[in-house]
C-alpha positions as a printed Julia matrix, in Angstrom:
316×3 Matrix{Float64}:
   0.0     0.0     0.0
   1.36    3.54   -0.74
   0.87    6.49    0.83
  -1.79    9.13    0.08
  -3.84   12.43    1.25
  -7.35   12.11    1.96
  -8.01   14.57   -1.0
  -6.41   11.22   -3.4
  -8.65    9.13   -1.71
 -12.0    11.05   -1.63
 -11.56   11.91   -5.48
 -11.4     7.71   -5.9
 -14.32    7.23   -4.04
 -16.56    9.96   -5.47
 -15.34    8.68   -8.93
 -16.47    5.27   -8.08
 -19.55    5.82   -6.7
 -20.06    7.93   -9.5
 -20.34    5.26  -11.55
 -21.78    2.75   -9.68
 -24.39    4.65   -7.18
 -25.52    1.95   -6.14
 -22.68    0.07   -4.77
 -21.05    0.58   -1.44
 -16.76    0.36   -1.22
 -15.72   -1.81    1.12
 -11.94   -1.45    1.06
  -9.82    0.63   -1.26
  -5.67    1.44   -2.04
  -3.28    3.19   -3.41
  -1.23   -0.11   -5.08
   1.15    1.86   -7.71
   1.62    4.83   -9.18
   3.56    5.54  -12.61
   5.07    8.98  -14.01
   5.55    8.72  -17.98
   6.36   12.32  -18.89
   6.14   13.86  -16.32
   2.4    12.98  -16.43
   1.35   10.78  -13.14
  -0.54    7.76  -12.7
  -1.84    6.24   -9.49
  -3.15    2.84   -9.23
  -6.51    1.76   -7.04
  -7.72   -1.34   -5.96
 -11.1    -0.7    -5.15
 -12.9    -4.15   -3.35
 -16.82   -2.84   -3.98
 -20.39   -4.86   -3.56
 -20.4    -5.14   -7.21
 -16.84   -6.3    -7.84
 -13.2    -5.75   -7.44
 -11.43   -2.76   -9.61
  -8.59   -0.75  -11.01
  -9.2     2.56  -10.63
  -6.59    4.72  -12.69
  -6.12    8.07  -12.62
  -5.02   10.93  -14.84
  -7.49   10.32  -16.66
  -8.95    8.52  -14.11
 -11.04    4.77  -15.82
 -11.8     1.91  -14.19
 -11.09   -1.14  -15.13
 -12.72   -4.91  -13.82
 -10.31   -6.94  -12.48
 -12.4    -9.9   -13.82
 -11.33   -8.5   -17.3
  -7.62   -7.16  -15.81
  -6.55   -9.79  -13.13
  -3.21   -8.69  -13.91
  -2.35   -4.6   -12.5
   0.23   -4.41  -15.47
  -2.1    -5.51  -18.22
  -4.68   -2.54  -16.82
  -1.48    0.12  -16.68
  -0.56   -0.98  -20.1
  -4.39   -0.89  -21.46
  -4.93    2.24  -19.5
  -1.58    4.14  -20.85
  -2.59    2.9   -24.37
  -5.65    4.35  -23.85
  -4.22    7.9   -22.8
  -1.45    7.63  -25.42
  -2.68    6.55  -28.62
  -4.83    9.09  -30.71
  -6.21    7.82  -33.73
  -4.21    8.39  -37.29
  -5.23    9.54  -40.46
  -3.3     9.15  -43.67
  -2.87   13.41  -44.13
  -2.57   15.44  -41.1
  -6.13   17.29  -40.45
  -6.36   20.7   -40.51
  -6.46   21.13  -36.98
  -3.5    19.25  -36.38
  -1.04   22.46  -36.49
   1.62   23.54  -34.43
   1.21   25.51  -31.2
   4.27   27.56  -30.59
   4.74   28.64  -27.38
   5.16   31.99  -26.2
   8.5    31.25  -24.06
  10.02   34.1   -25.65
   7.23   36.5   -24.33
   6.79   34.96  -20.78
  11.44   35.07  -20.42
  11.2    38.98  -21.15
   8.15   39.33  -18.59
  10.39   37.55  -16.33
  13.29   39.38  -17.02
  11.08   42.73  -16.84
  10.64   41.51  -13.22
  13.92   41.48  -12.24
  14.9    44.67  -13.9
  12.14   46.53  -11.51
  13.9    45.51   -8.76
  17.18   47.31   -9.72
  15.55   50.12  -11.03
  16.74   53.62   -9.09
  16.43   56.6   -11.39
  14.94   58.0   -14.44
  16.62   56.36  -17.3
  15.8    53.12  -15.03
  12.24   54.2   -15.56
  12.3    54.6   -19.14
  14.04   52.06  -19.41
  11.34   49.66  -17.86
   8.87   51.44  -20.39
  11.02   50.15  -23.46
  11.24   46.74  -22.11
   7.11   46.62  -21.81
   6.6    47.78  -25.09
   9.24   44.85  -25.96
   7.06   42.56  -24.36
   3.89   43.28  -25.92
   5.03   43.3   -29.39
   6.69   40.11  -28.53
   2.98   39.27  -27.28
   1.31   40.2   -30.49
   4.24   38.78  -32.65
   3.39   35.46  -30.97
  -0.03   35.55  -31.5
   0.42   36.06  -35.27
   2.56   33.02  -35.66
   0.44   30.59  -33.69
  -2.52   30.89  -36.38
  -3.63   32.62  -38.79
  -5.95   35.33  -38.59
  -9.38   36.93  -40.08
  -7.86   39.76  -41.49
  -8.85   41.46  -45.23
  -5.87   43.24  -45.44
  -3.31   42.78  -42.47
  -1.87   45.43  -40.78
   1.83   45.76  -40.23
   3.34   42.95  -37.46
   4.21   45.95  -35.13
   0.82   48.17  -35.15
   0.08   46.82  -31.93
  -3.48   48.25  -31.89
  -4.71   46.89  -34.86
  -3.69   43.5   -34.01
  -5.51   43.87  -30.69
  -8.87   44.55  -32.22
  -7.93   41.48  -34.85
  -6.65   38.79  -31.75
 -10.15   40.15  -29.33
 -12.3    40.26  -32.1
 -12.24   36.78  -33.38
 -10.62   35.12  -30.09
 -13.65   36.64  -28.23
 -16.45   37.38  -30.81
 -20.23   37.5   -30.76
 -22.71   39.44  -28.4
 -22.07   37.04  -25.47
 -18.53   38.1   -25.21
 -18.89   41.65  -25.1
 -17.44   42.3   -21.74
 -14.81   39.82  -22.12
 -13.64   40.89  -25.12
 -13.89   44.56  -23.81
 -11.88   43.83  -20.4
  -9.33   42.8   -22.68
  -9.14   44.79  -25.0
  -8.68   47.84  -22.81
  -6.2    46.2   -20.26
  -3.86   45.95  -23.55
  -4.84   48.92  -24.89
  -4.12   50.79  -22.33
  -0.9    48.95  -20.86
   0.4    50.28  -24.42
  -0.57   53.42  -23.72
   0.72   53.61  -20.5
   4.37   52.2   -21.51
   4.35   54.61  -24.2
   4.06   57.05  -21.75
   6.58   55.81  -19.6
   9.27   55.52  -22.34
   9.22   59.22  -22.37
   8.11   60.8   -19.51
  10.51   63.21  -17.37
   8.79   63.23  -14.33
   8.22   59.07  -13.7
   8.94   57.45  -10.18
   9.55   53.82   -9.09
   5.88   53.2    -8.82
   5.17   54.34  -12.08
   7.24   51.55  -13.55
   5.68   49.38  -11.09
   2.54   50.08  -12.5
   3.18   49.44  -16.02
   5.11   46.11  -15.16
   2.28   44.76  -12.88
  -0.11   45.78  -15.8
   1.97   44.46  -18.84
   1.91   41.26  -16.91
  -1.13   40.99  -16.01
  -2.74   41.55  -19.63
   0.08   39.42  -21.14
  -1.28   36.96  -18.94
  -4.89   36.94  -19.21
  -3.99   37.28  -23.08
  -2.26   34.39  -23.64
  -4.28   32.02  -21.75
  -7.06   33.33  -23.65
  -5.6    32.73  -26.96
  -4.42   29.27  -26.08
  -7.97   28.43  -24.75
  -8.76   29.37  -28.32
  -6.34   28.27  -30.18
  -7.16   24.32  -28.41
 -10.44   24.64  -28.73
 -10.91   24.71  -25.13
 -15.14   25.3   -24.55
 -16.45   26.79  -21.65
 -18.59   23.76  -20.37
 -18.74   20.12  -22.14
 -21.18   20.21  -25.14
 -22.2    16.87  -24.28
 -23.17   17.29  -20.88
 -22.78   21.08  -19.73
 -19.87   20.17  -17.05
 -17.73   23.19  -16.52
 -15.12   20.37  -14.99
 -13.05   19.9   -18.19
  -8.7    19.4   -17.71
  -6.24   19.06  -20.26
  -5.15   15.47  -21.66
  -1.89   15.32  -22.79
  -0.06   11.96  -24.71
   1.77   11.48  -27.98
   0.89    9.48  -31.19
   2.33    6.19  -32.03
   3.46    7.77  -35.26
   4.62   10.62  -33.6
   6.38    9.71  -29.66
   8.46   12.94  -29.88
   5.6    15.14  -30.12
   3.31   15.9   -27.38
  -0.25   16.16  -27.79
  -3.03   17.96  -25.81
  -7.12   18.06  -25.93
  -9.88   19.14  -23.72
 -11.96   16.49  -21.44
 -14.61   16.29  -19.1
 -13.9    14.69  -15.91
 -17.61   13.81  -15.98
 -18.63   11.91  -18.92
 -15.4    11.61  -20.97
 -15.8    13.75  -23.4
 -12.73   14.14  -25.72
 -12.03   17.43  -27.91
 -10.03   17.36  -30.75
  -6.19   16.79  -29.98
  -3.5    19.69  -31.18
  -0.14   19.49  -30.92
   1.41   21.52  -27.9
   5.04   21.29  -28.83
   8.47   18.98  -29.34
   9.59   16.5   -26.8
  13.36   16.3   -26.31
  14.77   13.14  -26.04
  15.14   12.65  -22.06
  11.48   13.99  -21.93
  10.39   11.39  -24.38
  11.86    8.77  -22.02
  11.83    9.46  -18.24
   9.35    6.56  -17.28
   9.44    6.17  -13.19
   7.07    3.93  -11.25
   6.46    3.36   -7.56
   5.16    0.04   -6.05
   4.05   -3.39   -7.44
   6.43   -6.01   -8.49
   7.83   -6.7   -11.7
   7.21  -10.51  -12.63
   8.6   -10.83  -15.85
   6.0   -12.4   -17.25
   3.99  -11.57  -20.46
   0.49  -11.6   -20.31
  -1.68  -13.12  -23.0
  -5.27  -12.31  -22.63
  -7.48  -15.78  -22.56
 -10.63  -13.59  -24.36
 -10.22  -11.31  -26.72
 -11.16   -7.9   -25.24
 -14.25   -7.01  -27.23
 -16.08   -4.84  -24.94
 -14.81   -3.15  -20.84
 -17.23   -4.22  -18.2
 -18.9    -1.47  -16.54
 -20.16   -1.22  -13.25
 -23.78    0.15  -14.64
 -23.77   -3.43  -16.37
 -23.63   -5.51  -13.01
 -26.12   -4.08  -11.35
């Protein structure tokens, strides 16, 4: 048995019984737990009135242990499960490249540290230059990651215009109004602001405070809104209205260097559509750890072929 918080084991029993409301748990613990890519897996054996289970997180399935005597044949089904998204012969059209914007988030972090050495004017100023860096760099980003609704686009540096373009389509229709507004004016006016700054005479130490702590904070909300986008990240599960959605990430059999991500709900299992997040390096791609069990040796040959998982809805 390995150790856990209360938190790990409440989250396996309201998973189970949310599955099986009908059942009552009679034992349950934390057997094994697996870290492929930096990406955790915890193993359950859950002894219930309608059975004994594998219950497998991140995502977290169950599994019968009728079907799955074996613990390594579930890991192995379950992992193949998380890991494998299905291939087609061309690459679909939502199958592009997310870049990230590392460059953008190093000179926010480096705008940080410049703040706190900042002691007179040109310091000032020179805080101003570094947050208009940093939201071109933003914008500049943004235009790489996808391409945009535009007639006849503006030059990469008008900062403005792109900010209508990325709020406008990121955040369009009547419903988003005050979203798109909110953002729209925090960038807007961060621009201003560090415009401002580059130039004025008169700034203090708070005044570059202010238009670091702003620049941040609408880089921020900017990028995770664009990335929300850009995944196709919905606001609740279109199958089933749950707001409790979390990011799946795995790689392609074709493709093990690359690392995948979609949207699913925690709830009923609904799957978006998988885009690539970025490249693994090599040690990434194979940094497998596990903790617990025993390692036999021995293959294992299913006696049936696995047509069909039991569920606990079907035993009742």
């Amino acid at each position: 048995m390995l150790p856990h918080t209360q938190e790990e084991k409440q989250h396996v029993e309201d998973y189970y019984l949310g599955q099986s409301s009908n059942a009552t748990i009679k034992f349950l613990q934390k057997v094994y737990s697996e870290n492929i890519i930096g990406h955790r897996h915890d193993v359950w054996d859950v002894h219930a009135s309608d059975g004994r289970w594998w219950v497998i997180t991140n995502p977290t399935n169950l599994y019968s242990q009728d079907q799955f005597p074996n613990m390594d044949y579930a890991v192995t089904f379950h992992m193949g499960l998380c890991l494998r998204i299905p291939r087609t012969e061309e690459q679909k059209q939502s199958d592009f490249n997310i870049k990230p914007f590392a460059d953008t988030l190093n000179q926010i972090s480096r705008l940080s540290d410049a703040l706190r050495q900042a002691q007179n004017l040109d310091d000032y100023q020179s805080i101003g230059v570094r947050c208009r860096e940093s939201l071109l760099s933003f914008v500049g980003a943004a235009q790489d990651i996808a391409e945009w609704i535009t007639q006849d686009a503006p030059k990469r540096a008008d900062f403005r215009a792109w900010t209508d373009i990325l709020c406008n389509e990121i955040l369009g229709g009547r419903d988003q109004k005050e979203r798109r507004h909110l953002l729209k004016t925090l960038l807007v006016e961060s621009w201003t602001y560090s415009n401002w700054l580059t130039h004025a005479k008169s700034s203090s130490w708070h005044d570059a405070e202010m238009a670091q702590t702003t620049v941040e904070s609408a880089i921020g909300m900017g990028v995770s809104t664009i990335m929300r986008h850009i995944r196709m990240v919905p606001d609740a599960c279109p199958k089933c209205s749950s707001p409790n959605l979390f990011p799946e990430t795995g790689v392609r059999t074709d493709m093990t260097n690359v690392l995948w991500e979609r949207p699913v709900c925690e709830n009923c299992g609904w799957a978006g559509t998988p885009v690539v997040v970025r490249e693994l390096d090599s040690e990434e791609a194979e940094i497998i750890t596990h903790e617990g069990g025993e390692n036999t040796g021995d293959c294992i040959v299913p006696d049936v072929p696995l047509y069909k998982l039991e569920r606990p809805v079907e035993n009742r």
